[in-house]
N, C-alpha and C positions, 0 to 999 in steps of 0.2 A: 697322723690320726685321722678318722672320720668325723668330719663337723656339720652336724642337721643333714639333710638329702645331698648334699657335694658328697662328690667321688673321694675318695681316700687320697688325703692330701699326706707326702713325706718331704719332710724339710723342706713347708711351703711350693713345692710343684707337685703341681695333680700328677695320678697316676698314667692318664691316656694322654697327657702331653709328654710323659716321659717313654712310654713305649713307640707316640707318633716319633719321638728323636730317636731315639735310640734302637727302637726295635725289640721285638718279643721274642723267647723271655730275657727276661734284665737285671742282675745282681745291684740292689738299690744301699747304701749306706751311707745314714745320717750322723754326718758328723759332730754335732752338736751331743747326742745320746753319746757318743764315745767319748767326747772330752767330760762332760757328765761324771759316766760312769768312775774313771781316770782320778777326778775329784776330789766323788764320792770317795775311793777307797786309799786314796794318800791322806785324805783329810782323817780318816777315821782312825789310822795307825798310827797312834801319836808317839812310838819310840823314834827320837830323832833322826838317828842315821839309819833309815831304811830307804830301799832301793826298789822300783815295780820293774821285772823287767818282763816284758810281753813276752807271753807262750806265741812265738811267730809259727807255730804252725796249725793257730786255729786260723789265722788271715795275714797270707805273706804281700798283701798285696802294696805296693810301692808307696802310693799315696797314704796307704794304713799307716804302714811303717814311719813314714814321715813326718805325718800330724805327731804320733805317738813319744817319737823325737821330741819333736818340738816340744811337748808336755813334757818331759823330763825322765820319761822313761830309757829302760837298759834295753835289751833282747836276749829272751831264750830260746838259743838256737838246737836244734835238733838232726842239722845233714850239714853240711856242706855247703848245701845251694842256698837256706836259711842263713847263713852267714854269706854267702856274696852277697844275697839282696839286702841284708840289712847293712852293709858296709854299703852299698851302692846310696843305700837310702840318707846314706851320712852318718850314721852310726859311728863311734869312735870303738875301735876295736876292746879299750879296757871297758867299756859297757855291756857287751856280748860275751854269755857266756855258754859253750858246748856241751852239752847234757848229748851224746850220743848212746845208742841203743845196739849192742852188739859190735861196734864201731870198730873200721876197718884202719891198719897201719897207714894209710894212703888217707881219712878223713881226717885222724890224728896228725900228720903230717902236715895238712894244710892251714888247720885251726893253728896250727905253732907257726906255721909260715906267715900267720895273718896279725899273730900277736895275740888271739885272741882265746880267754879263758877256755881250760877245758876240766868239764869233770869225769869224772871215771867211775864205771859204775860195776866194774868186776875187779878181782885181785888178779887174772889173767891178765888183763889188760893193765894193771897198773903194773904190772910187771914189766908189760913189755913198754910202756910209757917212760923207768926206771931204766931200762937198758938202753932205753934208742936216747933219752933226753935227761942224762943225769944231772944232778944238782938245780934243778929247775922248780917251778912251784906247780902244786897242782891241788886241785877237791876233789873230793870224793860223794860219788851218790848212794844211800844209805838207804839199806830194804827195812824199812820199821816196825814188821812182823805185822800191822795194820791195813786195811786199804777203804776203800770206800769208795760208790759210784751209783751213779746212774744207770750203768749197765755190768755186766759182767765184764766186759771187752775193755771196758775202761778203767777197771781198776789196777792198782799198779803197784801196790803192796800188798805181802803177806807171801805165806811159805807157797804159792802158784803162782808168783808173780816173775817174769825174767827181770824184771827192773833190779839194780841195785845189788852195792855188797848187804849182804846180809847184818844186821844189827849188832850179832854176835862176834861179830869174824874183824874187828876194828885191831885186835892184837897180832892179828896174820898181816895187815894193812900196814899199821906202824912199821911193822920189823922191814918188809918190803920196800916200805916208803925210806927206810933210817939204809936201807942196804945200797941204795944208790944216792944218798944225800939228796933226797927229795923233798921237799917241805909240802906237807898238807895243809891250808892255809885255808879250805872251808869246806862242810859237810855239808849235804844237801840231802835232802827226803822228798816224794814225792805220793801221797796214795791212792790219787784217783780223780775222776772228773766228774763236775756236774753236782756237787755235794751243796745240801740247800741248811746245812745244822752246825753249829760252832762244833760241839762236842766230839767229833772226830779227827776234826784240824787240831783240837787244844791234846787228843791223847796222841795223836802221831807227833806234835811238838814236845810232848815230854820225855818221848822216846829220843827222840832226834835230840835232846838238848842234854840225854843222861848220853849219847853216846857220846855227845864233843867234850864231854867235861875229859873224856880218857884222853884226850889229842891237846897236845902244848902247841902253841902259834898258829891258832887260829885268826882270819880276820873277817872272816866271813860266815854266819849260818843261816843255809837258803832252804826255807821252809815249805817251796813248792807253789802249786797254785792248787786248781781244783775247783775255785769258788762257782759256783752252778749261777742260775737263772732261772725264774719262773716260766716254764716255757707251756705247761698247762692252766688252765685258769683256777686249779683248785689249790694250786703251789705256794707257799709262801715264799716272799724272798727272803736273802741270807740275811739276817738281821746283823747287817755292819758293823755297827756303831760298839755293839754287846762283844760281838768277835776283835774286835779292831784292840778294844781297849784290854779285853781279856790277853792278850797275844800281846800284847805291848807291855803289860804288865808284868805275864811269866816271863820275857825276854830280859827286860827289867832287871828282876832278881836274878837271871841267869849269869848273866853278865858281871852284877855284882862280886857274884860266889867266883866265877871264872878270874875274875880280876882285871879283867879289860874289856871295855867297850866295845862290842864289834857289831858289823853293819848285818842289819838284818834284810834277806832279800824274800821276795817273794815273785811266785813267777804265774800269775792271771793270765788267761788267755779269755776265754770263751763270755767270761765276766766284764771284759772293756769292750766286745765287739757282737756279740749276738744278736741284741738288741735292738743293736742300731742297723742290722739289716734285712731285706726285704727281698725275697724273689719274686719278681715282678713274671704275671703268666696270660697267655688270650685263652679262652676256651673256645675248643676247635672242632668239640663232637660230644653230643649225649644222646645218650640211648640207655636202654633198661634190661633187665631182665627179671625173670618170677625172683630175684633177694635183690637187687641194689638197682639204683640210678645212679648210672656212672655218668663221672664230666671228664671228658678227656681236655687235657692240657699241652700245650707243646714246649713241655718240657721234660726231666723225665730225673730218676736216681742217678742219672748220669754227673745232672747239676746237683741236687738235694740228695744226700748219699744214707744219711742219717735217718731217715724213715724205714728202709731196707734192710739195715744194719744192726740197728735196733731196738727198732719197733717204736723209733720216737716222734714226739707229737710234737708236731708247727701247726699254729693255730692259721686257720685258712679264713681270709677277709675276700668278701664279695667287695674288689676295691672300685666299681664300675656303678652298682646302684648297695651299698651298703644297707639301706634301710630297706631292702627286698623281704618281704616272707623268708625266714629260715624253712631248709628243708633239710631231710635227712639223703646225704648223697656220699658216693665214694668217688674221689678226686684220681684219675687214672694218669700216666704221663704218657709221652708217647715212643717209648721204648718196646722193641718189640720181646719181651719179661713179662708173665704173669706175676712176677712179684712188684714193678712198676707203678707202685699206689702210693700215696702219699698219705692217704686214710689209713694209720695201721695202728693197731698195739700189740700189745705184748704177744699176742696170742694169733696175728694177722690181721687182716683187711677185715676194719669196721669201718660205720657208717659213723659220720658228722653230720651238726648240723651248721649250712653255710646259709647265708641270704641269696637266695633262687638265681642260680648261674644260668645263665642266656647265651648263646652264640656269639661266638664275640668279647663278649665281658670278658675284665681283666680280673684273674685271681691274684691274693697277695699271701703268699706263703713267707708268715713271720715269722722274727727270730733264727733270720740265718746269714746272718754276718759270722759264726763260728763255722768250721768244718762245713760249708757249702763250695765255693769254689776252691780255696784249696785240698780237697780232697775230689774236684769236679775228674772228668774223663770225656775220651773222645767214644765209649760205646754205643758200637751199632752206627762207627760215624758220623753220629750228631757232633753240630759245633758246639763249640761253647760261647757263651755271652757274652755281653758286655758287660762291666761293670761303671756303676756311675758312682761319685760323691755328691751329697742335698747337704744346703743349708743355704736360710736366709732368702727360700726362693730362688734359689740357681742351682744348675745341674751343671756338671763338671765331668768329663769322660775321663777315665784313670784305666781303661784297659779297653782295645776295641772288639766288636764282635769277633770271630775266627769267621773265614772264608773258606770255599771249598781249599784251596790252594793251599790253605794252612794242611790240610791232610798227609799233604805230600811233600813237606817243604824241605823232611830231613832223609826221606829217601835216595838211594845211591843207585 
C-alpha cells in the first residue's frame, strides 16, 4: 500500500528498490494477501470435509504452488504441464485433479500414468476413457444449463458453452460408465469466472446437486470455482461469509438426502492470487495528442493480456510520487499494437485518472497475480519478466528475467 508521500510500499519493500533489483517491468506477489485470502475462504466454508484446490492456471508459478501446498490446498489441473509443475512443486498426485478441455488420448494417458484424478467432460471421451481404462474410477464435468462472468469469454456454462456433459445427458453417462465397469465417484460443475454475487454459485449448485442425486457411489461433488475480486473501485467484494455458510448448508442437506457424507471440493483460482499481485512498470515516453495524454510503459499485453482481451480494468497506482495531482491519461505499452493500452473498457481506450506520471516513474498495475504471466508471451520478441515473492520486507526471486538467448534456446 501507499503510506503519506513514500513510494508504494508492497510486502514492506519499496517499489524503486525492487525494480533497482530486479529490473523493469516486474511481476510482484505478496505472499501474505495469498495466505490471507486461502483463510478467508477455508474458514468461511464451514462443511467439514471440504477440499480448496487452486485453479493452477490463473498462476502456475512454483513458488505459488508451493506456499499453496503448504496451506493445505489440492490443484486443479487443466493440461498436462499443470500437472508436472504441481507434482514438481510436491503436490501428492491424489490432491490434483484433471479438468481437461477437449482433451487428447495422449493428456489422458499421462494423468493415468501420474496417478492422478481425471475428470471428463464429454460422453466421447468417456467413452473412449471406458475402452482404453476399464474398471477404473473416474468424474465427470457437468454443463448446468447456467453460466455466469465477467466476460463473455469466460463463462463456461449454458447451452454456448464447450465445457462439460450436458445436465441432461447423466442417463447416457451412467449406461457408458456401467458398460465398462467404470465407477463415477464425482461430479463437477464449473460456470464461469470473476462472479462478485452468491446467487449464481447457489443456482448452478442446485443443479449440480439435483444431477448427483441420479449417480450411486459418489465421493466427491466439485462445485468449481469462479469466485471474482473487486478489481474496480466501484465493485463490491464476494460477500464470503453469506456465500460460505449458504453453500455449506445446501451441501449439508444434500448429503443428508444422499445418505453419505461426501467431500465437497471447490476449485478458486483468481480469488487466492489476484490481489496479491502487482505489475511493477518505468514510464518511458509521454506525449499528447488533440484526445489523450499517453504514458508510454515498457511493458505491454504481452505481460498483462486481460485489458486487450476483455476490456478489463487494473487500477493503475503512480507507485513513485503517489500523492501527485491525478490526471486524466491513457497508459500505452510498448508493443508495436494500437490496441496495446491498458486504459480500456468495454467499449476501448479510455482515459484514467493516475497521479501525474513523469519520466521515469514507476507505474503499478494492480490486481494481476491472476492470468498475468501465465497467459504472458514472447510478442514482437519482448522478454518476459521476472517475477518476485514480498513479505516481511524481503524480496525473494521465484522466476528470473528471460534474456535475449532465451529467444532462441529451443530452436533446431
Amino acid at each position: 500500500m501507499a503510506d503519506g508521500t513514500r513510494e508504494l510500499q508492497l510486502g514492506g519493500v519499496g517499489a524503486s528498490e525492487l525494480i533497482e533489483e530486479f529490473g523493469s517491468p516486474l511481476f510482484v506477489y505478496e505472499e501474505d494477501v495469498i495466505r490471507s485470502r486461502y483463510e478467508d475462504l477455508r474458514s468461511a466454508i464451514t462443511y467439514p470435509k471440504t477440499k480448496i484446490h487452486y485453479a493452477a492456471k490463473a498462476n502456475s508459478n512454483p513458488a505459488i504452488l508451493a506456499l499453496l501446498r503448504d496451506l493445505g490446498a489440492g490443484i486443479d489441473a487443466t493440461s498436462p504441464g499443470e500437472v508436472f509443475l504441481s507434482l514438481r512443486a510436491g503436490f501428492s498426485p491424489s490432491d490434483i485433479l484433471f479438468t481437461g478441455v477437449n482433451s487428447s488420448a495422449e493428456d489422458l494417458a499421462y494423468c493415468r500414468e501420474q496417478g492422478v484424478g481425471v475428470n471428463i467432460g464429454s460422453l466421447a471421451l468417456l467413452e473412449l476413457w471406458g475402452e482404453t481404462y476399464p474398471g477404473t474410477k473416474v468424474s465427470i464435468r457437468v454443463n448446468p444449463d447456467v453460466g455466469a462472468g465477467h466476460h463473455d469469454h469466460t463463462i463456461t456454462g449454458g447451452p454456448h458453452s464447450k465445457f462439460g456433459i450436458y445436465y441432461d445427458r447423466m442417463d447416457r453417462a451412467q449406461e457408458i460408465a456401467d458398460r465398462y465397469d467404470v465407477d463415477i465417484v464425482g461430479v463437477h460443475a464449473h460456470i464461469g469466472s470473476g462472479i462478485l454475487e452468491t446467487s449464481s454459485f447457489l443456482t448452478a449448485m442446485d443443479i449440480i446437486l439435483e444431477t448427483a442425486t441420479a449417480l450411486d457411489g459418489l465421493e466427491f461433488v466439485d462445485i468449481g470455482g469462479g469466485m471474482g475480486v473487486p478489481y474496480r473501485p466501484e465493485d463490491t467484494p464476494l460477500p464470503l461469509t453469506e456465500m460460505g455458510h449458504a453453500m455449506s448448508e445446501k451441501f449439508s442437506t444434500f448429503c443428508a438426502d444422499y445418505g453419505s457424507s461426501l467431500e465437497l471440493k471447490l476449485e478458486p483460482g483468481r480469488f487466492l492470487v489476484a490481489e496479491a499481485g502487482t505489475l511493477l512498470t518505468r514510464v518511458t515516453n509521454l506525449k499528447a495528442t488533440r484526445s489523450y495524454r499517453f504514458v508510454g510503459v515498457d511493458t505491454g499485453f504481452n505481460h498483462l493480456a486481460r485489458p486487450i482481451l476483455y476490456g478489463s480494468y487494473h487500477h493503475i497506482d503512480n507507485a513513485t510520487r503517489p500523492d501527485a495531482i491525478e490526471e486524466k491519461v491513457v497508459v500505452g505499452g510498448n508493443l508495436c499494437e494500437s490496441g496495446d493500452v491498458f486504459t480500456r473498457g468495454d467499449h476501448g481506450i479510455e482515459e484514467r485518472m493516475v497521479p501525474s506520471p513523469h519520466m521515469g516513474d514507476i507505474l503499478a498495475l494492480r490486481e494481476a497475480g491472476a492470468y498475468g504471466y501465465s497467459m504472458a508471451s514472447n510478442y514482437n520478441s519482448r522478454l518476459l519478466p521476472a517475477e518476485v515473492v514480498v513479505s516481511d520486507g524481503m524480496a525473494r526471486l521465484v522466476r528470473r528475467r528471460q534474456t535475449l538467448e532465451d529467444l532462441v534456446w529451443a530452436d533446431v
